[in-house]
MITOR-88300 format. One record per atom (N, C-alpha, C): x, y, z; atom name; residue in three letters. Coordinates in Angstrom, 1 decimal, padded with zeros to 4 digits. Layout:
BEGIN
       c1       c2       c3   atom   rest
        X        Y        Z     CA    ALA
...
//
This chain:
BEGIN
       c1       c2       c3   atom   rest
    052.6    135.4    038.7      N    UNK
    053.9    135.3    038.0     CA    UNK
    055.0    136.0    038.8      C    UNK
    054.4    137.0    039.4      N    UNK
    055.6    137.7    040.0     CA    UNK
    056.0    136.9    041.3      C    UNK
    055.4    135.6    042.1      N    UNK
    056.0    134.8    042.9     CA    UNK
    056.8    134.4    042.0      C    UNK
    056.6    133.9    040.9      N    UNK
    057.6    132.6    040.5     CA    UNK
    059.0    133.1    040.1      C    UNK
    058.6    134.8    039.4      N    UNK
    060.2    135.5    039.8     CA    UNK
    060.9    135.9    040.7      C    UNK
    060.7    135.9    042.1      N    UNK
    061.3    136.5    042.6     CA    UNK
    061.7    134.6    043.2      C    UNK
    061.3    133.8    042.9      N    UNK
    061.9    132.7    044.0     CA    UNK
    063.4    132.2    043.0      C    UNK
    063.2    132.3    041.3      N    UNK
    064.3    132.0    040.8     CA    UNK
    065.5    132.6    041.6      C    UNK
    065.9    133.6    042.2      N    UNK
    067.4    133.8    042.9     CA    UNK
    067.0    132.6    044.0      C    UNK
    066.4    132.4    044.8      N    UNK
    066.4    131.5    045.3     CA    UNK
    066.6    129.7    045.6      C    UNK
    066.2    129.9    044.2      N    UNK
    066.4    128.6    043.4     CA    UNK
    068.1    128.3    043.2      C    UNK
    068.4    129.3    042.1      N    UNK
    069.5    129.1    042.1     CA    UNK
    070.7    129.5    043.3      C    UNK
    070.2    129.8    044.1      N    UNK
    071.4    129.6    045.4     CA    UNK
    071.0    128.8    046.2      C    UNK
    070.1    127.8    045.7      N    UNK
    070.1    126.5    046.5     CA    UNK
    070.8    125.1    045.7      C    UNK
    070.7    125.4    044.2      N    UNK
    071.3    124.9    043.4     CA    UNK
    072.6    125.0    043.4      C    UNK
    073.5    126.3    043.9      N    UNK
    074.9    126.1    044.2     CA    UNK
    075.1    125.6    045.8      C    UNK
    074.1    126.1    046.5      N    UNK
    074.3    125.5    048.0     CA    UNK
    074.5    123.8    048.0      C    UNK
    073.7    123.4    046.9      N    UNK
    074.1    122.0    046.8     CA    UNK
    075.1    121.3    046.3      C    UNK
    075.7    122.3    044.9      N    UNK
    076.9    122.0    044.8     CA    UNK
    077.7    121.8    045.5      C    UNK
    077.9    123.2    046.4      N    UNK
    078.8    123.3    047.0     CA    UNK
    079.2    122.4    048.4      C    UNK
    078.2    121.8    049.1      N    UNK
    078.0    120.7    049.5     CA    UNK
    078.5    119.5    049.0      C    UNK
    077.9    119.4    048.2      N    UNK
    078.9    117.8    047.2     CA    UNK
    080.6    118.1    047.1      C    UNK
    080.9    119.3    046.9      N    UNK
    082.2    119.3    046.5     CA    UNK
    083.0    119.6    047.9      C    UNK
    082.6    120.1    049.1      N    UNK
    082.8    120.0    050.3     CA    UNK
    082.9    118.0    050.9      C    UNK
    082.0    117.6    050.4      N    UNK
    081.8    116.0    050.6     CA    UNK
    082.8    115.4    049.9      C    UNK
    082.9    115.5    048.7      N    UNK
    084.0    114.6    048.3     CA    UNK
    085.3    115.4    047.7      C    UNK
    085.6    116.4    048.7      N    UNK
    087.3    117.1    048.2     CA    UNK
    088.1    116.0    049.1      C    UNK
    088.4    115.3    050.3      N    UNK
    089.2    114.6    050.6     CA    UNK
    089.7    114.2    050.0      C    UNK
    088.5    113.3    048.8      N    UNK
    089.3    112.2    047.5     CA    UNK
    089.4    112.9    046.5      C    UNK
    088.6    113.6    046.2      N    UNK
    089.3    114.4    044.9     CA    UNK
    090.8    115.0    044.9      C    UNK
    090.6    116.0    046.0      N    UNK
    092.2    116.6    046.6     CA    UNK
    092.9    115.5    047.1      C    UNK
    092.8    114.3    047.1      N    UNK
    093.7    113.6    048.0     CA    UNK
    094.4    113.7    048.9      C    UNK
    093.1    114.0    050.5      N    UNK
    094.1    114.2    051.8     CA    UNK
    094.5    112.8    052.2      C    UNK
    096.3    113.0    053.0      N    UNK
    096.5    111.8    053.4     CA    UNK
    095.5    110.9    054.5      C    UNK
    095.3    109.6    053.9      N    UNK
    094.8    109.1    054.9     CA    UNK
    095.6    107.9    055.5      C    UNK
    096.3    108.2    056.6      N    UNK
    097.0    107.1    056.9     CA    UNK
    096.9    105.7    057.4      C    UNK
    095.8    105.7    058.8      N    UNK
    095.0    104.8    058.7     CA    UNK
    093.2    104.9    059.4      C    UNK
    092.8    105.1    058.8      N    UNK
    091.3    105.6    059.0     CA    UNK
    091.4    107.2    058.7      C    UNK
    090.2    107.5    058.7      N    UNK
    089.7    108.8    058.5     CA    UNK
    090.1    110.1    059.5      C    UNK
    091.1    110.9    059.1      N    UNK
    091.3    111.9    060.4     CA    UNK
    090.2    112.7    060.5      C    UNK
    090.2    113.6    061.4      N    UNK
    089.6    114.7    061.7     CA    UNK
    089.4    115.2    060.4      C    UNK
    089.8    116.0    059.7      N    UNK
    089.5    116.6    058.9     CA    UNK
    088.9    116.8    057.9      C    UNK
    088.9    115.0    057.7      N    UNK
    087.6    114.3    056.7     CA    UNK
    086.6    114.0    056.8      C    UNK
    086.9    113.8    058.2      N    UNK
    085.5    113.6    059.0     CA    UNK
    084.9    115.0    058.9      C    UNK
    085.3    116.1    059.1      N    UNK
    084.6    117.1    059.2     CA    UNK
    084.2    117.6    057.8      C    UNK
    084.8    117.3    056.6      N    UNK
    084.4    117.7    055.7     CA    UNK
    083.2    116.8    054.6      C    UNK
    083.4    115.8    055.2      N    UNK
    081.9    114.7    055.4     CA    UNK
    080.9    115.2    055.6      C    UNK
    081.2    115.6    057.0      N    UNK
    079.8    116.0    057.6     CA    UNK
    079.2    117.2    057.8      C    UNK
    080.1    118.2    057.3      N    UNK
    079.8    119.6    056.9     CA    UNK
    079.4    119.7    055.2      C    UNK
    079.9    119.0    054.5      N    UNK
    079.4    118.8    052.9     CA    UNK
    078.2    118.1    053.0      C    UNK
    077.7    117.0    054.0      N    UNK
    076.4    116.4    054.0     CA    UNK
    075.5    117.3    054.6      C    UNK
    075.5    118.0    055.6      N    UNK
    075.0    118.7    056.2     CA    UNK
    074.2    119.6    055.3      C    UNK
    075.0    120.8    054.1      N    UNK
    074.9    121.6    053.4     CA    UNK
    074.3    121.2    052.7      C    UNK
    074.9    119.9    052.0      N    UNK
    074.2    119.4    050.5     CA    UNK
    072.2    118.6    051.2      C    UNK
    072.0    118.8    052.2      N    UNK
    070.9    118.3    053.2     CA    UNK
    070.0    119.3    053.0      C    UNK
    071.0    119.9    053.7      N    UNK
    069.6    121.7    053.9     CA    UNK
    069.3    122.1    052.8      C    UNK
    070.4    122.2    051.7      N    UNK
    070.1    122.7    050.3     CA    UNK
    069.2    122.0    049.5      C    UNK
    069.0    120.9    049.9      N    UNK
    068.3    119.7    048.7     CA    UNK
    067.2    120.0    049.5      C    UNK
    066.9    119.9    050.9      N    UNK
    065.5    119.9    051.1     CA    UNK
    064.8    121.8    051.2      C    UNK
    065.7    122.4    051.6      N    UNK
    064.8    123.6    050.6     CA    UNK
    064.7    123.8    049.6      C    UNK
    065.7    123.2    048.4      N    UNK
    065.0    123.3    046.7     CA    UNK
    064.0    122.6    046.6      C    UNK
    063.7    121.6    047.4      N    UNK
    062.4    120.5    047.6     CA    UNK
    061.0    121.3    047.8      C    UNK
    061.3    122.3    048.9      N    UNK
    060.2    122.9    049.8     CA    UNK
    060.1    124.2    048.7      C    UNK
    060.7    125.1    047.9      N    UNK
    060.9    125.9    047.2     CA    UNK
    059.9    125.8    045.9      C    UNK
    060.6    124.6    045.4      N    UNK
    060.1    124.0    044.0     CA    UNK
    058.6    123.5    044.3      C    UNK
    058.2    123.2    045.3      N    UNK
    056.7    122.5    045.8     CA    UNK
    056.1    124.0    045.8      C    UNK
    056.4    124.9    046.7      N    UNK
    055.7    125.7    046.7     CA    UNK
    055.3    126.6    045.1      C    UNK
    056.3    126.6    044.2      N    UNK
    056.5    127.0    043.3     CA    UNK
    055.5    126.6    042.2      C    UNK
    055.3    125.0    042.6      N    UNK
    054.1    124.4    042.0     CA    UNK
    052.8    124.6    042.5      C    UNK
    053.0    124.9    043.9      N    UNK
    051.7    125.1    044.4     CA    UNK
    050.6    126.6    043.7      C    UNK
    052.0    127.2    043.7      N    UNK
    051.5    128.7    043.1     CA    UNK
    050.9    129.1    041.6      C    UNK
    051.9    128.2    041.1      N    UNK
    051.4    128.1    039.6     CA    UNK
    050.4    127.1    039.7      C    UNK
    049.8    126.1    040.6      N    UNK
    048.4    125.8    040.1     CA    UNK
    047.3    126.8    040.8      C    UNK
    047.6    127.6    041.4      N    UNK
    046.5    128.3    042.1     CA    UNK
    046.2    129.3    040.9      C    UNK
    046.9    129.9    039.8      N    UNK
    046.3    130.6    039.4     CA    UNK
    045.4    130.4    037.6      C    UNK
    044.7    131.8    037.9      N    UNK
    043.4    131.0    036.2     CA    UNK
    044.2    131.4    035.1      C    UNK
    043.9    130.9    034.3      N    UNK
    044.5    131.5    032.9     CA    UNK
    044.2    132.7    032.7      C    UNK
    043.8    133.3    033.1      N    UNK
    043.1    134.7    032.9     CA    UNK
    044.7    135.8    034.4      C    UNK
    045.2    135.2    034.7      N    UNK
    046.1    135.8    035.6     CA    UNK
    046.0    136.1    037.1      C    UNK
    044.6    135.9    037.0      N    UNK
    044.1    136.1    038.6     CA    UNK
    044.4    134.6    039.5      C    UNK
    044.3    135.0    040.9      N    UNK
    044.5    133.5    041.3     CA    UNK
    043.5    133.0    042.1      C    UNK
    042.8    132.1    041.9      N    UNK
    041.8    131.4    043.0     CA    UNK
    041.9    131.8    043.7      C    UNK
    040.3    131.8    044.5      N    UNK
    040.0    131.8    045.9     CA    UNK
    040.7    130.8    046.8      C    UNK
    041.2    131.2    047.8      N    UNK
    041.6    130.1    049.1     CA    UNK
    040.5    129.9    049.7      C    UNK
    040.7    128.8    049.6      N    UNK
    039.7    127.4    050.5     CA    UNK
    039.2    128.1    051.5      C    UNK
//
């Protein structure tokens, strides 16, 4: 049990890592930077630094949450945890 507490801060700063990603991805349009005709630099970079983030974030809450599962089936009702293979 005491893995599965100590990964919750972890959890949750992958959960705002992902936010924050998304909101990095779509502030151009939210904020409405000018686009005059195509995409300047700036949007471009905030594309691909909001995808970037919201990437790494989503696939370690993936890798986090799996292990998280992994851990809670390894152990017995009784508190102890199985033998490894």
């Amino acid at each position: 049990m005491t893995e599965l507490r100590r990964s919750l801060p972890l959890l949750v700063l992958f959960v705002i890592g992902m936010a924050a990603g998304i909101w990095v991805f779509v502030s151009p349009w939210a904020l409405g930077y000018p686009i005059p005709s195509g995409w300047t630099s700036s949007v471009w970079a905030n594309v691909w630094v909001g995808a970037l983030v919201t990437a790494v974030s989503a696939a370690s809450l993936v890798a986090l949450l799996a292990r998280m599962l992994y851990s809670a089936q390894r152990r017995e009702p009784g508190g102890d945890t199985l033998p490894t293979p």
